[in-house]
Kinemage of the C-alpha trace (Angstrom):
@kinemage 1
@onewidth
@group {chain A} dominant
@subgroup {mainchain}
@vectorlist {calphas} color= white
{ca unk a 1} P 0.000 0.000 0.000
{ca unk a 2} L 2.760 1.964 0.560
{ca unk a 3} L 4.279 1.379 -2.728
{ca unk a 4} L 0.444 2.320 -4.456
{ca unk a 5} L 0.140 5.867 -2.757
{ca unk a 6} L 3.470 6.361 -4.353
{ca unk a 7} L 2.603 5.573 -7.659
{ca unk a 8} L -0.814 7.466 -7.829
{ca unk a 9} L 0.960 10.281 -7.089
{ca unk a 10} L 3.645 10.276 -9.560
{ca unk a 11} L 0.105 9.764 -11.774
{ca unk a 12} L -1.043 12.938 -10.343
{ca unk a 13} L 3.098 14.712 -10.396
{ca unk a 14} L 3.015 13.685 -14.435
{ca unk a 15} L -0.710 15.300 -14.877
{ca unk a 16} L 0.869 18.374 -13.061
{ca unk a 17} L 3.822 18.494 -15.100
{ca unk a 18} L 1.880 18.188 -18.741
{ca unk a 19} L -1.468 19.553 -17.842
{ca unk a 20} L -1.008 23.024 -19.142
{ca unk a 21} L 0.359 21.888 -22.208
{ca unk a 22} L -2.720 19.675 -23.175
{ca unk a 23} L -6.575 19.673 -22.687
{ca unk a 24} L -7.625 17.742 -19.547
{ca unk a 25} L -10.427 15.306 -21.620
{ca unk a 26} L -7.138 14.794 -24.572
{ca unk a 27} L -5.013 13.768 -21.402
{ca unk a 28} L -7.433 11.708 -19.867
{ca unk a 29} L -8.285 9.746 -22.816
{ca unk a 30} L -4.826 9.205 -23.917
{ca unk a 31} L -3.673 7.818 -20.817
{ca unk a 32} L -6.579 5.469 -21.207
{ca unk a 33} L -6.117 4.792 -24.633
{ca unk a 34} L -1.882 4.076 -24.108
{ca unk a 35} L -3.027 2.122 -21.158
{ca unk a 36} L -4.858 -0.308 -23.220
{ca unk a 37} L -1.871 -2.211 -23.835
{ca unk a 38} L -2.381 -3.607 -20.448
{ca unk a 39} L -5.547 -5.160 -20.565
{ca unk a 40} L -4.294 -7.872 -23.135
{ca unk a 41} L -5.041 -9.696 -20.248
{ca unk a 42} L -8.637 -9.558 -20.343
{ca unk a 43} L -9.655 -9.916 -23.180
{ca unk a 44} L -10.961 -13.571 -23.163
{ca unk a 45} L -12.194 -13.436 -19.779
{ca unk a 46} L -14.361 -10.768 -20.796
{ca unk a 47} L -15.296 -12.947 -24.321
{ca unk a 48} L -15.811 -15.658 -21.619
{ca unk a 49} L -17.926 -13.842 -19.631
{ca unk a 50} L -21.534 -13.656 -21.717
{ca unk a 51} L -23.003 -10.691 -19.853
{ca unk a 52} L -26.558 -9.785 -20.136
{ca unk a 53} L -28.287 -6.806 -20.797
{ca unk a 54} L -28.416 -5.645 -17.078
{ca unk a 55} L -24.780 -6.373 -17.306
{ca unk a 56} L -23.845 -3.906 -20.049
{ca unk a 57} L -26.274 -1.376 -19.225
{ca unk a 58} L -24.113 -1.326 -15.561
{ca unk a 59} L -20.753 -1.586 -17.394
{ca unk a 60} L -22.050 1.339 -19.389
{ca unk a 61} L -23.609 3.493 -16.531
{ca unk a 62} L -20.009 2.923 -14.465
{ca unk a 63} L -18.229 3.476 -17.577
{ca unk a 64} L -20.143 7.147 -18.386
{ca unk a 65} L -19.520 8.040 -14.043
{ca unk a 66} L -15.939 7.155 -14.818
{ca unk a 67} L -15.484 9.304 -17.232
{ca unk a 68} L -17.142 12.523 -16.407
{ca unk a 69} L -14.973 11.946 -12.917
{ca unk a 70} L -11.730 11.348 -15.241
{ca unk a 71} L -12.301 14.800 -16.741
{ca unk a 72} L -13.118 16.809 -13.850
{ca unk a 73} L -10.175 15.176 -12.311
{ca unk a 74} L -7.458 16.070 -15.343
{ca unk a 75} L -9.111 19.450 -14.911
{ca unk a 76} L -8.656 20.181 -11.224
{ca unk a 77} L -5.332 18.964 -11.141
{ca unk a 78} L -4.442 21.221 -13.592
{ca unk a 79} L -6.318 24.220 -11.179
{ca unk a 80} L -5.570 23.197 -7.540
{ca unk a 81} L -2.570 21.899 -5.630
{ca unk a 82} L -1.763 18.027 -5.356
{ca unk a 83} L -2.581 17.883 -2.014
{ca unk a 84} L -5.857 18.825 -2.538
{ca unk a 85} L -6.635 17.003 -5.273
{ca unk a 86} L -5.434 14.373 -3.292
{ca unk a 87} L -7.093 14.861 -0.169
{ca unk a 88} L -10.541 16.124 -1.677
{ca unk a 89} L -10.481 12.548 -3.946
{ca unk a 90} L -10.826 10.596 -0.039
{ca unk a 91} L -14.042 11.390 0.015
{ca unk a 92} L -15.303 8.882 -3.030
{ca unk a 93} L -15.394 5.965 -0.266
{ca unk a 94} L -17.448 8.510 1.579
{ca unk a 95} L -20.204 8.786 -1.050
{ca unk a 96} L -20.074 4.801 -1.981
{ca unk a 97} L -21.277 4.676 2.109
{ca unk a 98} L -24.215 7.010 1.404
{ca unk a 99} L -24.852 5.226 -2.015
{ca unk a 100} L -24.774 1.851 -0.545
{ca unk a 101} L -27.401 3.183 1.663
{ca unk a 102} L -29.780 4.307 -0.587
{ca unk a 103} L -29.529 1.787 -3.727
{ca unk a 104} L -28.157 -1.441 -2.453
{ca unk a 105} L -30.537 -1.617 0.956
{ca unk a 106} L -27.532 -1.565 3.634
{ca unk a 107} L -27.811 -0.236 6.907
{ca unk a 108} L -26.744 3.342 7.614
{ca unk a 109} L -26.141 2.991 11.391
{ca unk a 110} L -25.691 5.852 13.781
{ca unk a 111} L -22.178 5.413 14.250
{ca unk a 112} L -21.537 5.879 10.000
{ca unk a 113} L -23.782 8.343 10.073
{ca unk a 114} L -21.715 10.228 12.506
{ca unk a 115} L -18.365 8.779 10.376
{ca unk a 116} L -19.930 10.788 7.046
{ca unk a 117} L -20.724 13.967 9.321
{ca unk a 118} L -17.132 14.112 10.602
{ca unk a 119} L -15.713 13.620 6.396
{ca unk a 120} L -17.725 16.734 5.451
{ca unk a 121} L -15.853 18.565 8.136
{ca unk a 122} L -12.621 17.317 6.643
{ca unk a 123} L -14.363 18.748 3.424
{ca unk a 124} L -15.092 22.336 5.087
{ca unk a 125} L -11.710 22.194 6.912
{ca unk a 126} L -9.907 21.881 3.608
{ca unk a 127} L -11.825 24.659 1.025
{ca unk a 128} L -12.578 26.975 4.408
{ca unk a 129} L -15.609 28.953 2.609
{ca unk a 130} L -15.502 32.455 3.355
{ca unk a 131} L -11.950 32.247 4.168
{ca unk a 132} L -10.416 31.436 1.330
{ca unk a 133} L -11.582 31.581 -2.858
{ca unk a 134} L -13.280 28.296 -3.648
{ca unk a 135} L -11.956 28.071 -6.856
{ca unk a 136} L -13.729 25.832 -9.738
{ca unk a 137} L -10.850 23.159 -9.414
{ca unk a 138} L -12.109 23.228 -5.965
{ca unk a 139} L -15.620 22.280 -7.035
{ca unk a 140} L -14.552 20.159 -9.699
{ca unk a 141} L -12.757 17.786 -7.004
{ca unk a 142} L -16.126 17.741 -5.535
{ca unk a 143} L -17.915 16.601 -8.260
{ca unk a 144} L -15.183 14.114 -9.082
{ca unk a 145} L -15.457 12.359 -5.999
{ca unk a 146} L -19.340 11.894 -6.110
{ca unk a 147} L -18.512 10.637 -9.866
{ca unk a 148} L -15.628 7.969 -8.921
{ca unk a 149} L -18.036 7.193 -5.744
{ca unk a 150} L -20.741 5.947 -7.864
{ca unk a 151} L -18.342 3.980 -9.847
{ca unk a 152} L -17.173 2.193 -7.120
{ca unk a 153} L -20.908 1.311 -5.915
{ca unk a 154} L -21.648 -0.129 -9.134
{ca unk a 155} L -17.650 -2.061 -9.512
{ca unk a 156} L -19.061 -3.169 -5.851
{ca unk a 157} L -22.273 -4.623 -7.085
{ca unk a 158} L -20.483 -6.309 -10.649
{ca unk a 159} L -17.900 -7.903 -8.096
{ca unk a 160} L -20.196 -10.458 -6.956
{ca unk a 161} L -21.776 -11.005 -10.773
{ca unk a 162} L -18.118 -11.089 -12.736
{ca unk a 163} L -14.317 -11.627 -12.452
{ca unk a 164} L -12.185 -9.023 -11.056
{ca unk a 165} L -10.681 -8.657 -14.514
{ca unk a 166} L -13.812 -8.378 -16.428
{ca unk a 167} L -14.884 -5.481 -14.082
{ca unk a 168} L -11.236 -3.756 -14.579
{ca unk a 169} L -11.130 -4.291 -18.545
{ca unk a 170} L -15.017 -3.415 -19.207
{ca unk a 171} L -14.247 0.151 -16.944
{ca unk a 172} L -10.921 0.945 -19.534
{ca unk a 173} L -12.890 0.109 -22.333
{ca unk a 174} L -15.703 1.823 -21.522
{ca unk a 175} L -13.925 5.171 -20.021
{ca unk a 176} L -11.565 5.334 -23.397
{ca unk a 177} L -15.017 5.366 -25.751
{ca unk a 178} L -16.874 8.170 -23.462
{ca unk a 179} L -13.767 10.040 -23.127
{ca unk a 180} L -12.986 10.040 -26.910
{ca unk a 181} L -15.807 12.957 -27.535
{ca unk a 182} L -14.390 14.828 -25.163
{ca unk a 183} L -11.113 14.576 -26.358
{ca unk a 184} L -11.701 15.202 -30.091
{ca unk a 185} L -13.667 18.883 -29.284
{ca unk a 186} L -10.787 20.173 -28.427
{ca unk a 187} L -7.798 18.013 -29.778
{ca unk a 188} L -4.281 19.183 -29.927
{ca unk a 189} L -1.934 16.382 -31.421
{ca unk a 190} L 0.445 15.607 -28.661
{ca unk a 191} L 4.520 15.518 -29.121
{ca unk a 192} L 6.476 12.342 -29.192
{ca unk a 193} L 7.815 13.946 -25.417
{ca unk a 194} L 3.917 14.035 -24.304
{ca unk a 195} L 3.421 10.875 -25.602
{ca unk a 196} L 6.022 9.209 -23.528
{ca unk a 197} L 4.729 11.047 -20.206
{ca unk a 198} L 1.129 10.010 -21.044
{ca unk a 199} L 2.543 6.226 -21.377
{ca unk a 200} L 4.616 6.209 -18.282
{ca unk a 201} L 1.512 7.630 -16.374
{ca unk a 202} L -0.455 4.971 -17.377
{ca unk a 203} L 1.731 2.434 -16.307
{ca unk a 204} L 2.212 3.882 -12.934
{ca unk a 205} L -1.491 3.849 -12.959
{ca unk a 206} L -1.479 0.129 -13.543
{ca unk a 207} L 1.250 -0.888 -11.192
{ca unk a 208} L -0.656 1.000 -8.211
{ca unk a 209} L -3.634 -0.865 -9.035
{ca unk a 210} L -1.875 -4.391 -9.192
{ca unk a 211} L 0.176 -3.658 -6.087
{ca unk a 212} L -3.209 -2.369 -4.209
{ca unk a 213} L -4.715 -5.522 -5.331
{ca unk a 214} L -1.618 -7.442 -4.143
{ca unk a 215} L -1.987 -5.715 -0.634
{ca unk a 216} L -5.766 -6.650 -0.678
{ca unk a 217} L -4.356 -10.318 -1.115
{ca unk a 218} L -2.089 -9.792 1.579
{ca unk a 219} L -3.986 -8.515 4.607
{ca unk a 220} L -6.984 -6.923 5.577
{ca unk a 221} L -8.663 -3.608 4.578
{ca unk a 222} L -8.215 -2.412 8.135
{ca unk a 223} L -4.614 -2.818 7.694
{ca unk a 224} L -4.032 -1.920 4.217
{ca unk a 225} L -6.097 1.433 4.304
{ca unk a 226} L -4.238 3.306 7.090
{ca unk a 227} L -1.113 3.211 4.799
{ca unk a 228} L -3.309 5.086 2.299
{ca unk a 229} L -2.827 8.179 4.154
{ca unk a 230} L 1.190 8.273 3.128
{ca unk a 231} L -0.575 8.999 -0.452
{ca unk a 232} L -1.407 12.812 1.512
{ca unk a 233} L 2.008 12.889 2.779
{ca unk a 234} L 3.694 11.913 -0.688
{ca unk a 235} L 1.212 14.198 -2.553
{ca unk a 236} L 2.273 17.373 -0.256
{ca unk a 237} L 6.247 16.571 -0.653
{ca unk a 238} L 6.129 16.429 -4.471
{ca unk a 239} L 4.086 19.498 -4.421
{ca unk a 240} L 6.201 21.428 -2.253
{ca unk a 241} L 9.425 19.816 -3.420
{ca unk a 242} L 9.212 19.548 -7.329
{ca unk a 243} L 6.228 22.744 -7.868
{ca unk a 244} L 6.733 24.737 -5.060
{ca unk a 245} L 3.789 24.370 -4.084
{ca unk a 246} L 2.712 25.906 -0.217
{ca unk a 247} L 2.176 23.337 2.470
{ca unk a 248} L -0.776 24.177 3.448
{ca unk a 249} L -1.459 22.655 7.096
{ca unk a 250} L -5.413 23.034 6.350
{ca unk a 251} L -5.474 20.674 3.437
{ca unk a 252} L -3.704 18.033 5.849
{ca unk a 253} L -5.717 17.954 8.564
{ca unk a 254} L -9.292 17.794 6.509
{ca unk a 255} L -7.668 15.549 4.129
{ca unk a 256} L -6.679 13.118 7.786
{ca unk a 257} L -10.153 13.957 8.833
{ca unk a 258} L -11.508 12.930 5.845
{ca unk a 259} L -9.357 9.349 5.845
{ca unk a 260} L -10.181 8.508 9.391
{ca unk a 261} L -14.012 8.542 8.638
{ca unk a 262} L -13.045 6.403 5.910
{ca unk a 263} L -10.671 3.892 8.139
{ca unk a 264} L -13.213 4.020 10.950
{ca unk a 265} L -16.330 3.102 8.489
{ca unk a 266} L -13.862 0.052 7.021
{ca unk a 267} L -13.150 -1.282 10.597
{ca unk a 268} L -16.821 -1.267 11.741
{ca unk a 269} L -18.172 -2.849 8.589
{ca unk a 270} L -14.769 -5.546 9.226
{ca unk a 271} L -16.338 -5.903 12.740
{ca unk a 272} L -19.571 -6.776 11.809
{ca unk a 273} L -18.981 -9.117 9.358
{ca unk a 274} L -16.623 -10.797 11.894
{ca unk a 275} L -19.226 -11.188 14.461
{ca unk a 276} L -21.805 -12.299 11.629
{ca unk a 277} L -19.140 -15.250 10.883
{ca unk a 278} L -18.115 -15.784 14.148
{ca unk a 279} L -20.479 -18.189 16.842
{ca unk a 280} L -20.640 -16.907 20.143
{ca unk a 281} L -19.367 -18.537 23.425
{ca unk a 282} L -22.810 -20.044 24.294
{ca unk a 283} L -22.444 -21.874 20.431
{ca unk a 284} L -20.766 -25.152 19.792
{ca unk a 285} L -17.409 -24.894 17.718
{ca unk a 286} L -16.923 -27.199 14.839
């Protein structure tokens, strides 16, 4: 996990370092497009897969979230600093609490309820209204979680129906094709220099999400996800150290606000499942 938070920030150092050289949507669907390569893979699970209608049409619906949060993402990172990008994006998790809620029939118990208060603090910590210009990167990070929240709702309901790699090749598939539009309004062809940042980004992008997965493997999600907050510590150093960016102590502690609601909701639902699994004293063990 350690090793992921460091390269999803270099993903977010190389959008920083191109982004004002290229439209966000052209960026966004490149490094999709160059990251295709990866997904070789795939392919004939997802041939193997025969997914119906209700399949596609949630492929599709993830896929269109995706990219409108892909966009607004490229954009703000071009607008804002990397630490707030960064520490704005921890609120996805957030939103797939309040989604699971309200679409997939889970319980919203007190104690959540009281974990998603204390996140949109974080939030109101970290863009201070009234004390600072909310700027539209600012908004757009806002947006981008709720967008990347609702993908992960619907990833979380396709994991139980599909493979793993089906749900990871049908999002780059789908993401590249809505992003394409996007892309070609406003198109500037891309040097061979670009080119080779947009490439290396995506395979950062890849190795993060095979070495999160690896983690995953590894240990729990109550011991993986505390590590996640060294992604807020990385993201602050390479803005400070390679853009000279202000450390802003505001942005850290809503962004640490924001990833403790997020740990704390992880452990309960871990703590609940383990008593649903586990028999009590009174019970005989096999």
């Amino acid at each position: 996990m350690m090793l992921t938070g460091a390269t999803l920030v270099a993903v977010t150092g190389i959008v920083k370092h191109i982004g004002p050289d290229l439209p966000a949507a052209e960026i966004a669907f490149l490094r999709y497009i160059l990251g295709l390569v990866f997904l070789i893979p795939m392919i004939g699970p997802i041939l193997r897969a025969r997914m119906s209608r209700q399949s596609l049409f949630l492929f599709g619906a993830r896929g269109l979230a995706h990219t409108c949060g892909a966009v607004l993402w490229f954009f703000a990172m071009t607008r804002i600093s990397i630490a707030e990008v960064t520490a704005l994006n921890y609120m996805a998790p957030i939103y797939v609490t309040i989604g699971a809620a309200l679409f997939l029939g889970e319980t919203l118990a007190f104690r959540r309820i009281i974990a998603v208060i204390a996140a949109l603090v974080g939030v109101l910590i970290i863009l201070r209204p009234g004390f600072r210009e909310i700027s539209a990167g600012h908004i757009a990070m806002l947006f981008t979680a709720i967008f990347f929240g609702i993908s992960h709702l619907i990833a979380k309901l396709m994991s139980g129906r599909v493979s793993p790699a089906v749900v990871v090749g049908m999002l780059s598939i789908t993401v590249t094709v809505g992003l394409a539009p996007f892309a070609y309004v406003n198109w500037v062809t891309p040097n061979f220099e670009q080119l080779a940042w947009i490439f290396l980004m995506a395979s950062f992008a890849t190795a993060g999400h095979f070495t999160m997965t690896l983690a995953f493997r590894a240990a729990p999600i109550t011991v993986t996800q505390p590590a996640t907050f060294l992604q807020l510590v990385w993201a602050v150093l390479l803005g400070a150290v390679v853009f000279g960016e202000a450390v802003d102590f505001w942005v850290v502690l809503g962004g640490s606000v924001i990833l403790s609601s997020v740990i704390f909701i992880i452990w309960r639902e871990t703590v609940l499942k383990r008593r649903d699994i586990t028999p009590s004293h009174l019970e005989t063990k096999i």
